[in-house]
C-alpha positions in Angstrom: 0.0 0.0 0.0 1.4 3.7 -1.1 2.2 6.0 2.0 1.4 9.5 1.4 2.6 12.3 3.4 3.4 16.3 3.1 6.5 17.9 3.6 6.1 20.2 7.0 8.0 23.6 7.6 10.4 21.7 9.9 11.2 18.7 7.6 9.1 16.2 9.4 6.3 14.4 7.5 3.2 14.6 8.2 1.3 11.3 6.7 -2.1 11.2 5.1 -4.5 10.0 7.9 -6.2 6.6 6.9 -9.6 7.7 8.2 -11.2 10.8 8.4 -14.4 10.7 10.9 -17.6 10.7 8.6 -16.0 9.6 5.6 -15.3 6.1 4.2 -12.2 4.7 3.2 -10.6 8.3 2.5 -7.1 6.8 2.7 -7.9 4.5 0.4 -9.1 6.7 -2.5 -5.8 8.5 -4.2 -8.0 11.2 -5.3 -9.1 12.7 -2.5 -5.4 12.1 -0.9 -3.8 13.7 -3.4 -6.5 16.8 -3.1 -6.0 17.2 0.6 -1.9 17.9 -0.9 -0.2 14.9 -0.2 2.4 13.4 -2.0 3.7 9.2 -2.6 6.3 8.8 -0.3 9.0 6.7 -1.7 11.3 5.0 1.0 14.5 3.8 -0.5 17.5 2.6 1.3 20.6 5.0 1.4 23.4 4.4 -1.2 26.9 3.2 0.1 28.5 5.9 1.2 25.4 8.0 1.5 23.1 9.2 4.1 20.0 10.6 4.8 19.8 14.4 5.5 15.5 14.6 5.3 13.2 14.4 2.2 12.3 16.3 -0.6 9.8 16.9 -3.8 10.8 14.6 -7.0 8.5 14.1 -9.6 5.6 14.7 -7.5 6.8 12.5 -5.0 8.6 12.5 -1.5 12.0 11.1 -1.9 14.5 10.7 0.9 17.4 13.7 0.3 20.8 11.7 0.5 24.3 13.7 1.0 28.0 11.9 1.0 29.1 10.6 4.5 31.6 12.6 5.3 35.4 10.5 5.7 36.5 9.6 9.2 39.4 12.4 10.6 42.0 10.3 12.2 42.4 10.9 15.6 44.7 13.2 17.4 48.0 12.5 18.9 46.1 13.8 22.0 42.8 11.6 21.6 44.4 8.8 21.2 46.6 9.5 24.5 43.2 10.6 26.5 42.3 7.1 25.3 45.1 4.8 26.1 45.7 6.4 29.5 44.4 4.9 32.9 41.7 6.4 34.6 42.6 8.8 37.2 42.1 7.1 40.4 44.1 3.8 38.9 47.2 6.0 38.2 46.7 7.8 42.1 46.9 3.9 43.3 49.8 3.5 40.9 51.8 6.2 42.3 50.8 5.5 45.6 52.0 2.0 45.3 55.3 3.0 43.8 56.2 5.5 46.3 55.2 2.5 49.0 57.3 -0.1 46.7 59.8 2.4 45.9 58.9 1.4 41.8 57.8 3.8 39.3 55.4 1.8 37.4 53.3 4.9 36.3 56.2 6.8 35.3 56.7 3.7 32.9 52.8 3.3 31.9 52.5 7.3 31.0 55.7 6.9 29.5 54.4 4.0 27.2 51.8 5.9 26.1 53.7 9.1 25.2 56.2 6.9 23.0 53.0 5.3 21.4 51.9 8.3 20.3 54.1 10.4 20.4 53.9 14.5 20.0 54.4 15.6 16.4 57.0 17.6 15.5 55.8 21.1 14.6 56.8 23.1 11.3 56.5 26.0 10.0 52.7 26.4 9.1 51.7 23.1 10.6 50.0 23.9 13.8 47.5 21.0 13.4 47.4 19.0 16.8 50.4 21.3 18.8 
């Protein structure tokens, strides 16, 4: 069965009701759908690489408005740092437990990390991630 909606001022859609009190079967005659100004919706699934922003009018129709997914940004030296370290209270025990043990096991864990990803060098015009 054909879905019909209209486009409201927000983007939502606003479907054709199946009933309407006193009158039979209005859903089910086009006519009277399509006189009360609303469209065939169409639902397609979105392309690869594709997704959907909202709808729009094609061909007298409702057609779902696809846009290009936008590629992935790798993450920053610094996000992938604020990921790798322990949480906060771990790396309090940590230091508490070398001062006791005379170790420095978080010294060696942050220090892991920062070799992992390390700081990149900055040159001249390259500001990204200083």
């Amino acid at each position: 069965m054909t879905e019909y909606a209209k486009i409201l001022e927000n983007g939502t859609l606003e479907y054709a009701p199946r009933d309407i009190p006193g009158v039979s079967n209005w859903g089910l005659n086009e006519a009277n759908v399509l006189a009360a100004g609303y469209l065939p919706v169409d639902f397609t699934a979105a392309p690869e690489g594709k997704q959907q922003t909202g709808c729009k009018i094609e061909n007298s129709r409702i057609v779902p408005d696809f846009v290009d997914i936008p590629p992935m940004q790798e993450p920053t030296y610094i996000e992938l740092r604020q990921a790798a370290y322990p949480p906060v209270g771990d790396q309090l025990d940590m230091i508490y437990w070398d001062q006791v043990n005379g170790t420095d096991i978080w010294r060696q864990t942050i220090a892991a990390i920062k070799a992992e990803y390390p700081k990149p060098e900055i040159t001249e015009g390259n500001t990204e991630n200083a």
